[in-house]
VOTIFI-370955 format. One line per 8 residues: their letters; for each residue x, z, y of C-alpha. Coordinates in Angstrom, 3 decimals, always signed. Example, Ala and Ser with C-alpha at 12.3 -4.5 7.8 and 13.67 -1.06 7.14 Angstrom:
as	+12.300 +7.800 -4.500; +13.670 +7.140 -1.060;
//
This chain:
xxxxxxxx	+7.798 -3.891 +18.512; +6.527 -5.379 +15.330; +9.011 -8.264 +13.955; +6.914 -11.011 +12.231; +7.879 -13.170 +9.448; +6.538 -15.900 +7.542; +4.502 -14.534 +5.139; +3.520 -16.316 +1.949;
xxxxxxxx	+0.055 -16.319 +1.164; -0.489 -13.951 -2.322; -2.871 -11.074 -3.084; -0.120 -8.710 -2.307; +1.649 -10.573 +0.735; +2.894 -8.382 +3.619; +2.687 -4.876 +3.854; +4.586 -1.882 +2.181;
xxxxxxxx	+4.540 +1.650 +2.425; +7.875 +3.711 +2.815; +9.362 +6.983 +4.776; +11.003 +3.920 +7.217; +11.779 +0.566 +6.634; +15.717 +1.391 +7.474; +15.652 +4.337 +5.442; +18.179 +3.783 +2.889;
xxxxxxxx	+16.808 +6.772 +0.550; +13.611 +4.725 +0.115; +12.688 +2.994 -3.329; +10.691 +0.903 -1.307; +12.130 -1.769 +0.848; +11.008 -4.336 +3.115; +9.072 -7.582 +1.477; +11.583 -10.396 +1.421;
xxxxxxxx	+9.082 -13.075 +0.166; +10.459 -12.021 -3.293; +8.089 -9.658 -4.743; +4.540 -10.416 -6.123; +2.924 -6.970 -5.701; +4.553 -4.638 -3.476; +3.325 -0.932 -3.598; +1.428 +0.576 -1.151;
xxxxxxxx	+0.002 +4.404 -0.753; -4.262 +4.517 -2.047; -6.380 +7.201 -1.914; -9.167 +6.949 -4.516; -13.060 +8.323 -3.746; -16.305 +8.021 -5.460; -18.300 +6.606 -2.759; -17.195 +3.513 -0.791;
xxxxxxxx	-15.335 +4.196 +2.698; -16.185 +3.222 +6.130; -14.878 +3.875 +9.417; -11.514 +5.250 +9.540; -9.572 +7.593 +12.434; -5.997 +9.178 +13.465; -5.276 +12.653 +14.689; -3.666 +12.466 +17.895;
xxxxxxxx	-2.445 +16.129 +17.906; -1.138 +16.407 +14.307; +1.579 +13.248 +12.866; +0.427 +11.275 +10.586; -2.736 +13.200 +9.690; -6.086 +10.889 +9.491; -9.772 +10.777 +8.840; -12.386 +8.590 +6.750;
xxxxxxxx	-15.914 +8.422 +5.919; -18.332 +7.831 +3.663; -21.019 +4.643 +3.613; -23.871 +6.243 +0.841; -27.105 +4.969 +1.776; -28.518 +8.909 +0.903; -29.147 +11.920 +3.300; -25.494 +13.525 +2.176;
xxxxxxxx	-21.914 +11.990 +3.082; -18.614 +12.653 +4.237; -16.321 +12.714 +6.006; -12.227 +13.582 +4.374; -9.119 +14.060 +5.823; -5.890 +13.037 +4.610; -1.915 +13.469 +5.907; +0.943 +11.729 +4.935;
xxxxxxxx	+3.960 +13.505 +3.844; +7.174 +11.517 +3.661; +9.912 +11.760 +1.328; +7.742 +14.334 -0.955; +8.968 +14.408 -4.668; +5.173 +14.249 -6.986; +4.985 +14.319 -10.670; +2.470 +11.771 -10.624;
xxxxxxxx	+1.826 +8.473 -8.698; +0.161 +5.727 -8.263; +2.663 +2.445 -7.565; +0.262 -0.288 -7.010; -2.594 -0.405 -4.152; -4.647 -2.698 -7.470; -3.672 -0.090 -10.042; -6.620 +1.712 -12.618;
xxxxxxxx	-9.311 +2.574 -9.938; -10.120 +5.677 -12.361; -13.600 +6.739 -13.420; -16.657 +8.108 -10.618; -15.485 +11.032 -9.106; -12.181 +10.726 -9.911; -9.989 +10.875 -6.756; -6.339 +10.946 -6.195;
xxxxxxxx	-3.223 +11.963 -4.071; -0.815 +8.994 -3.963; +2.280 +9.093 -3.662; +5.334 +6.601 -5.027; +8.259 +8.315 -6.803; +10.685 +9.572 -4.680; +9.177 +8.597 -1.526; +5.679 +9.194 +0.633;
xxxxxxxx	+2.935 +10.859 -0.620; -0.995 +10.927 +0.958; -1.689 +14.683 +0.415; -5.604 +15.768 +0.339; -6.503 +18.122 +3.235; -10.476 +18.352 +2.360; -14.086 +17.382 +2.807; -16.624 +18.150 +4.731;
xxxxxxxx	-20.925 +16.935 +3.860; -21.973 +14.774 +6.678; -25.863 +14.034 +7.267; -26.835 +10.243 +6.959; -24.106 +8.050 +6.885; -21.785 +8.010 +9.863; -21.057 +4.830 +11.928; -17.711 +6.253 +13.509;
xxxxxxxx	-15.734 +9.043 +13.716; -12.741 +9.871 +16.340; -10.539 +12.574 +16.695; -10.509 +14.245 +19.484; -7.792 +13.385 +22.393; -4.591 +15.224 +22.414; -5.313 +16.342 +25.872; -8.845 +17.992 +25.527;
xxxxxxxx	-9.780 +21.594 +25.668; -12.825 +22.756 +25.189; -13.644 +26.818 +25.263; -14.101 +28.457 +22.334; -11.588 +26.030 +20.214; -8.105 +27.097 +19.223; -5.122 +25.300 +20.680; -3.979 +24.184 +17.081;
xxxxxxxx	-7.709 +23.274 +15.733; -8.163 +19.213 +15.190; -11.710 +18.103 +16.889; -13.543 +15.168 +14.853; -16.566 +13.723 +16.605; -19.446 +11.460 +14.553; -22.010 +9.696 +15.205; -25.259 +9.000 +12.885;
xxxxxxxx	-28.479 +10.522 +13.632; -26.482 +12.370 +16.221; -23.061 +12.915 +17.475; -21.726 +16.110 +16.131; -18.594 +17.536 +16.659; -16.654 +19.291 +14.397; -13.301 +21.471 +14.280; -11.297 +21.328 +11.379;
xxxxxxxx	-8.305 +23.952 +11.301; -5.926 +24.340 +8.637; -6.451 +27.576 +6.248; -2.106 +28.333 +6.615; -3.256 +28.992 +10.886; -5.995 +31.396 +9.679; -3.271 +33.805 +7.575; -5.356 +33.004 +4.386;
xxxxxxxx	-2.962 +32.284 +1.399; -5.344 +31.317 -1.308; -6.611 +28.038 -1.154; -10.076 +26.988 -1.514; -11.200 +24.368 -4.204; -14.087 +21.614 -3.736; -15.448 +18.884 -6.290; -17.560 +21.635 -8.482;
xxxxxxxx	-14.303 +22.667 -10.506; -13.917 +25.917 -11.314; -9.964 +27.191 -9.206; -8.897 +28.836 -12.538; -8.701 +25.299 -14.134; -6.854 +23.627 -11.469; -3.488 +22.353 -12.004; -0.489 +23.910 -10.966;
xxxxxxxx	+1.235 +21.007 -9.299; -0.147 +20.012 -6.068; -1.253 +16.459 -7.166; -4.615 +15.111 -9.113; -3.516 +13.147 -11.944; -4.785 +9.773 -11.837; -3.791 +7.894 -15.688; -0.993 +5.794 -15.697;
xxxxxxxx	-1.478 +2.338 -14.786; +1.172 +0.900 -15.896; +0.571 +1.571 -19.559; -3.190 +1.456 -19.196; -3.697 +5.260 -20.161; -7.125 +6.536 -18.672; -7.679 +9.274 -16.648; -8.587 +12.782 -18.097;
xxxxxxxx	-12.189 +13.201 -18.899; -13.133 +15.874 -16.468; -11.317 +15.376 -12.784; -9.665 +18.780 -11.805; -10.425 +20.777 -8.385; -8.766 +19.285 -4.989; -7.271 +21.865 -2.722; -8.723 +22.498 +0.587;
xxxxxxxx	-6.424 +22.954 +2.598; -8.423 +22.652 +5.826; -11.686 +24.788 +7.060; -14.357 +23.023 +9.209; -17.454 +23.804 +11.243; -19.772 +22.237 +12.840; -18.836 +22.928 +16.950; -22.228 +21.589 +18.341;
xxxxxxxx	-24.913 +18.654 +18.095; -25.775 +16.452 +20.925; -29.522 +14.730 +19.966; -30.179 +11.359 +21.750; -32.686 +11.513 +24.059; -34.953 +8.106 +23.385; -37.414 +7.720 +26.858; -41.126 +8.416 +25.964;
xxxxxxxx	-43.738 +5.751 +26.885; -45.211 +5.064 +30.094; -41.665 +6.426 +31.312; -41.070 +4.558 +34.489; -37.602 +2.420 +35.146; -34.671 +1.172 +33.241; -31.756 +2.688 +34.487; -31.237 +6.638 +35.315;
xxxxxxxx	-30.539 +9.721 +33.795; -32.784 +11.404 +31.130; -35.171 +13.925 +32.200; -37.697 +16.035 +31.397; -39.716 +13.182 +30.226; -37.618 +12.604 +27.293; -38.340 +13.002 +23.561; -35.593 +13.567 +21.210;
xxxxxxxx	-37.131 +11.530 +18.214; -33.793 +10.204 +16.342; -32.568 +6.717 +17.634; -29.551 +6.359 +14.954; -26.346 +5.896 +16.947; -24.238 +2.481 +16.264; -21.229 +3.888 +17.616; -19.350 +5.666 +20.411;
xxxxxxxx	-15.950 +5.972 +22.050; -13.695 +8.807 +23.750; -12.027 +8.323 +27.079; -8.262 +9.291 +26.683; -8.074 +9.461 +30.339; -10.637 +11.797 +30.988; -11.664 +13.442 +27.621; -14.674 +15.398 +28.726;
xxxxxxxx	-16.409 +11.886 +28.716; -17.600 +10.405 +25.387; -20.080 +6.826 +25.587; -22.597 +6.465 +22.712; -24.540 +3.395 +21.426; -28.024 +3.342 +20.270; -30.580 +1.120 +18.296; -33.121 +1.413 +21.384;
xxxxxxxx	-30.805 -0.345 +24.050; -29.280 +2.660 +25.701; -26.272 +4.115 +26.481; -25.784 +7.714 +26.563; -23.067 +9.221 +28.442; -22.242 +12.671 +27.712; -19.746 +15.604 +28.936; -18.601 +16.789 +25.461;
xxxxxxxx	-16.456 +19.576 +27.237; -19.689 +21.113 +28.478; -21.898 +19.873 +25.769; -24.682 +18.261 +28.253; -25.921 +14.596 +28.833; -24.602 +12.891 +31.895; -26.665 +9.491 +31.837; -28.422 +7.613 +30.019;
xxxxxxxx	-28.719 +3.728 +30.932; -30.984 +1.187 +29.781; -27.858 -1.270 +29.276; -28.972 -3.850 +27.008; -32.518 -5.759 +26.040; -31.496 -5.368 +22.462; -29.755 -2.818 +19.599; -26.304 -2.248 +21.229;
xxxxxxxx	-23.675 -2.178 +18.579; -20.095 -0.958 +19.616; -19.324 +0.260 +23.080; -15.459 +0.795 +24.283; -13.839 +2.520 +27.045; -11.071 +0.729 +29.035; -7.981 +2.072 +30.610; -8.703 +4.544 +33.313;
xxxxxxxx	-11.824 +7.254 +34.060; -14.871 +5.259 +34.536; -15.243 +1.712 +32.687; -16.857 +0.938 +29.646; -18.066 -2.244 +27.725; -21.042 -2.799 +24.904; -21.855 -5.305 +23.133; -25.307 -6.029 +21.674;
xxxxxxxx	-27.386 -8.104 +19.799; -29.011 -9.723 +22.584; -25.857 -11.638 +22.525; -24.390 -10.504 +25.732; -21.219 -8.203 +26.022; -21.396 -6.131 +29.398; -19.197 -3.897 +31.182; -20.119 -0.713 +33.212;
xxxxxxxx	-19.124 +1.009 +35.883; -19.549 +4.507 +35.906; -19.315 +4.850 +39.931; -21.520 +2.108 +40.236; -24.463 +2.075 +37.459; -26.865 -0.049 +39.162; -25.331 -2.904 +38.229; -23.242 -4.844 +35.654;
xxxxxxxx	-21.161 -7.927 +34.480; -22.148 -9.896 +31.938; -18.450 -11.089 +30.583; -19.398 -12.644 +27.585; -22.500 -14.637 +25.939; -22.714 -15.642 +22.128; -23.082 -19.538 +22.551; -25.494 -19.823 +19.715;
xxxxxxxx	-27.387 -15.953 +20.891; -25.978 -14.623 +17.919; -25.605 -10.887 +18.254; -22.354 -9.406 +19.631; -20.956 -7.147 +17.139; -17.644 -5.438 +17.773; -15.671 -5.008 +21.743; -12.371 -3.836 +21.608;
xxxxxxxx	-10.676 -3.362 +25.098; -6.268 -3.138 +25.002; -5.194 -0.436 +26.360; -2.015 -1.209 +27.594; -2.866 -4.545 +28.887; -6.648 -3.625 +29.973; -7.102 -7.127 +31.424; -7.715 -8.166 +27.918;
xxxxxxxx	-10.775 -7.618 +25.711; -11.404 -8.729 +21.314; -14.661 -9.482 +20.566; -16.446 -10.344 +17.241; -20.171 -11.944 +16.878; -22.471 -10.974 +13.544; -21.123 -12.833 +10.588; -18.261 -14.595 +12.538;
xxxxxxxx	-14.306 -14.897 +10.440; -13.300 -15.746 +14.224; -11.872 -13.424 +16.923; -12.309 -14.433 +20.781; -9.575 -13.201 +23.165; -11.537 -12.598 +26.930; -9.676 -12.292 +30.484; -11.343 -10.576 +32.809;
xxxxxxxx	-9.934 -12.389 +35.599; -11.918 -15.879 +34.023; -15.279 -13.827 +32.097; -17.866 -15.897 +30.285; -15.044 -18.059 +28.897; -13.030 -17.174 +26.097; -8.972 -17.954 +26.386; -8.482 -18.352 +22.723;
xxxxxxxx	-10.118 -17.559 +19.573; -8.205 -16.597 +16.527; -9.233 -18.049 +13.499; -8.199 -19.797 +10.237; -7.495 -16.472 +9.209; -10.869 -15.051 +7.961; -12.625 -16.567 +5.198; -15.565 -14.154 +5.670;
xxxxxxxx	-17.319 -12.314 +8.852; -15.052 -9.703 +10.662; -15.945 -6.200 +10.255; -13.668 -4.468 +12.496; -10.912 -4.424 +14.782; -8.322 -2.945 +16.546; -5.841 -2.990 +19.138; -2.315 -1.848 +18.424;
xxxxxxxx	-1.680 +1.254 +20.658; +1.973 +0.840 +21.352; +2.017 -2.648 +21.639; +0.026 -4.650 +23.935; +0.382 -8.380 +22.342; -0.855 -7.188 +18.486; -4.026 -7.008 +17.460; -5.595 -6.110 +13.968;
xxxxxxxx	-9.215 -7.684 +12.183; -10.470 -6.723 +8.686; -13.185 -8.765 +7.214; -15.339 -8.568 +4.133; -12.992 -11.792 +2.837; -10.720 -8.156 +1.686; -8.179 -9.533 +4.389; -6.368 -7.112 +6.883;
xxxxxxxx	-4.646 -9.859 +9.697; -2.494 -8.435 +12.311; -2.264 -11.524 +15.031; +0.321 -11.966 +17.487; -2.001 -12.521 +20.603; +0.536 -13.682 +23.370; -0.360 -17.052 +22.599; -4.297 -17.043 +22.835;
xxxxxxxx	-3.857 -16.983 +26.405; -1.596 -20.135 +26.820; -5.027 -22.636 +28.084; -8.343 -21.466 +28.322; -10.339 -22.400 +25.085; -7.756 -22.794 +22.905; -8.036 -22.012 +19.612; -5.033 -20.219 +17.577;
xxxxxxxx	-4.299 -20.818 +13.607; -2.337 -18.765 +11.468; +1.067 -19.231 +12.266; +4.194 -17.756 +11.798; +3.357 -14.687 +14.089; +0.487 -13.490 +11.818; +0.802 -10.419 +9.034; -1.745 -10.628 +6.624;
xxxxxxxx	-2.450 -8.204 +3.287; -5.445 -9.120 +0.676; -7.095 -6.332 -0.893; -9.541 -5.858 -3.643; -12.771 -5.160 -1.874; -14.023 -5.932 +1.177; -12.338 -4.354 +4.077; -14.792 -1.964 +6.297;
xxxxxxxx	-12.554 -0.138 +8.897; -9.042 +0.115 +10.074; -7.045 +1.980 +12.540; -3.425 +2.337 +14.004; -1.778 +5.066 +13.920; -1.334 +6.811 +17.102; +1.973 +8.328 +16.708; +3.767 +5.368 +14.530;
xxxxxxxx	+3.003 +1.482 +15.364; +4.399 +0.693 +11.682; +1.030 +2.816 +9.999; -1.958 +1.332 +9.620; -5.404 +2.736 +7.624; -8.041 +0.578 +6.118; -11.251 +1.439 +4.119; -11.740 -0.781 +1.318;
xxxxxxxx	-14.441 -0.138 -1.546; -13.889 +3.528 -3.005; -10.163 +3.259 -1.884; -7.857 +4.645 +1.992; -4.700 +2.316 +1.987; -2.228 +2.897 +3.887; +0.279 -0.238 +4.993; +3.032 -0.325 +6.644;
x	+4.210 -2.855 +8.538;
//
């Protein structure tokens, strides 16, 4: 459980990185209210990051992605390793941001360190990537290999498997460096910010440490015209021009399934285990953007920009329930259904700094909204896995709030200020993704600018 405090409202204001709060080793302690500019862990690319995902077979071991609005991106993998001793560090999360192309490991002297694992070219930018649940098998893929899935012009699934599990000692380099000139410590020097010194000229080679490849593609099947009805599965009357997927989401409880979102007011539900297309369902009368899976086998939400967030049954297809409509038809941008209390659904509308809390039990009605937070629209958000009252919204106002939600369902309509029970950090740029970790409720991952933070709470 998360204890909150009062939390003073700074640039630097909440969270801190460290092997464990209670770990007496660690140089870096718990804020007190004290300090001006705690220290947290950043990870420094040369393109600005997006969505952001954890590893649920391998601790502490996440993904992020690229947003270049080209034909190439990517998608990188990092892993924390705690109480590593580095050369080199970076203390500050607002330290030198180094030159283009210069990236770096972080790590703070004597404590954590977020070690580079590798990159892999992604086509067209990708709206979301998950790993792959702990519990799925799929033939053909090692017991020990990681599976990422993405979504873009496609989904695509990839598996990523560490070069030590192949028996191959020598590491491969990326970033057009020649391996000869790399470094012999295991770090990428980044200048020191603290007396201003710059970063060397010419970045040296990151190792790659992990080996991907691409597992399969699954191509959206958009209906061609004259194609009678709205709901059914595709057939042969199908086309597969590309209808960009928004985004997509994995059921834990029965990982063969995977629900994507498309542009063209479909949902596609596939069996990734098998590779094939279960359904697809004319779900919306607009561009759907987010769908989310709910505790259990077979229910799903989307929200779209028709202003309406639905949810699905996959037993029952034919119909619906509208739970949710935008009050002023403004589009529906973001559904994220708790886990652990699956009563409970977050939703965000286009260009809204407000969250709104929905029961089930009493749909079309919101039972609190959380606001006075924000300053700008809400860009993601996410329920904390271990903990069913604590949910987390990044914004482009550079704010990452974690919100104590117990009290948004006191009286129906009710809206919640900040308060005492609210965590908030304030980074440079605007915040574009964040995640939980799914193995430690004190990690968190964001995407800011060209930076990966990582906070702990």
């Amino acid at each position: 459980m998360i204890e909150f405090v009062d939390v003073p409202q700074s640039r630097h204001s909440a969270f801190l990185i460290s092997p464990s709060m209670t770990d007496p080793s660690s140089r870096l302690q718990a804020f007190d209210g004290t300090a001006s500019s705690p220290p947290v862990l950043t990870f420094s690319v040369n393109w600005t990051a997006n969505s952001v995902t954890w590893s649920s077979k391998k601790p502490n071991r996440f993904a992020f992605t690229s947003f270049i609005p080209e034909y190439t991106n990517y998608v990188a993998m990092l892993q924390l390793e705690k109480g590593a001793q580095r050369s080199s560090f970076r203390a500050e999360a607002d330290s030198a941001e180094g030159s283009a192309g210069q990236g770096g490991e972080a790590s703070a002297e004597g404590g954590s360190e977020l070690r580079f694992l590798g990159e892999f070219d992604h086509y067209y930018p990708p709206t979301k990537a998950l790993y792959a649940p702990s519990a799925f098998a799929a033939s053909g893929i090692d017991a020990g290999d990681d599976l990422i899935l993405t979504s873009g012009d496609y989904l695509r699934l990839w598996r990523i498997r560490d070069v030590a599990e192949q028996g191959n000692n020598q590491s491969t380099f990326i970033s057009g460096a020649d391996p000869a000139a790399a470094p012999a410590a295991d770090t990428v020097p980044n200048g020191d910010a603290a007396t201003g010194t710059a970063p060397p000229a010419a970045p040296p080679a990151r190792v790659k440490r992990v080996q991907e490849r691409e597992v399969c593609t699954l191509k959206h099947p958009t209906k061609s015209a004259g194609t009678a009805g709205s709901t059914g599965a595709a057939s042969a009357s199908v086309s597969y021009f590309c209808a960009p997927l928004t985004a997509f989401d994995w059921n834990v409880d029965s990982p063969s399934k995977v629900v994507a979102a498309s542009i063209d007011s479909t949902v596609t539900l596939w069996d990734i285990e098998r590779r094939d297309l279960s359904i697809q369902i004319q779900a919306h009368d607009k561009d759907i953007y987010d769908v989310a899976f709910a505790e259990g086998k077979n229910i799903f939400a989307s929200a779209s920009a028709d202003g309406s967030v639905r949810v699905f049954d996959l037993r029952v297809l034919e119909n619906c329930t509208i739970v949710y409509e935008s009050p002023d038809n403004s589009s529906m941008l973001r559904v994220a259904w708790n886990k652990l209390d699956p009563t409970y659904m977050a939703l965000v509308a286009e260009a809204s700094s407000n969250v709104c809390i929905v029961d089930l039990r009493y749909p079309s009605v919101p039972v609190g909204t959380l606001s006075n937070q924000h300053t700008g629209p809400v860009n993601s958000i996410a329920w904390n896995p271990h903990s069913s009252g604590h949910l987390l919204s990044v914004g482009e106002d550079c704010k990452a709030v974690i919100w104590h939600v117990a009290l948004a369902t006191t009286s129906a309509g009710a809206s919640i200020s900040g308060s005492p029970s609210t965590l908030s950090y304030v980074a440079r740029h605007p915040i574009n993704g964040a995640a939980w970790a799914t193995d430690d409720d004190h990690l968190i991952a964001i995407s800011c600018g060209p930076f990966v933070q990582l906070l702990h709470v």
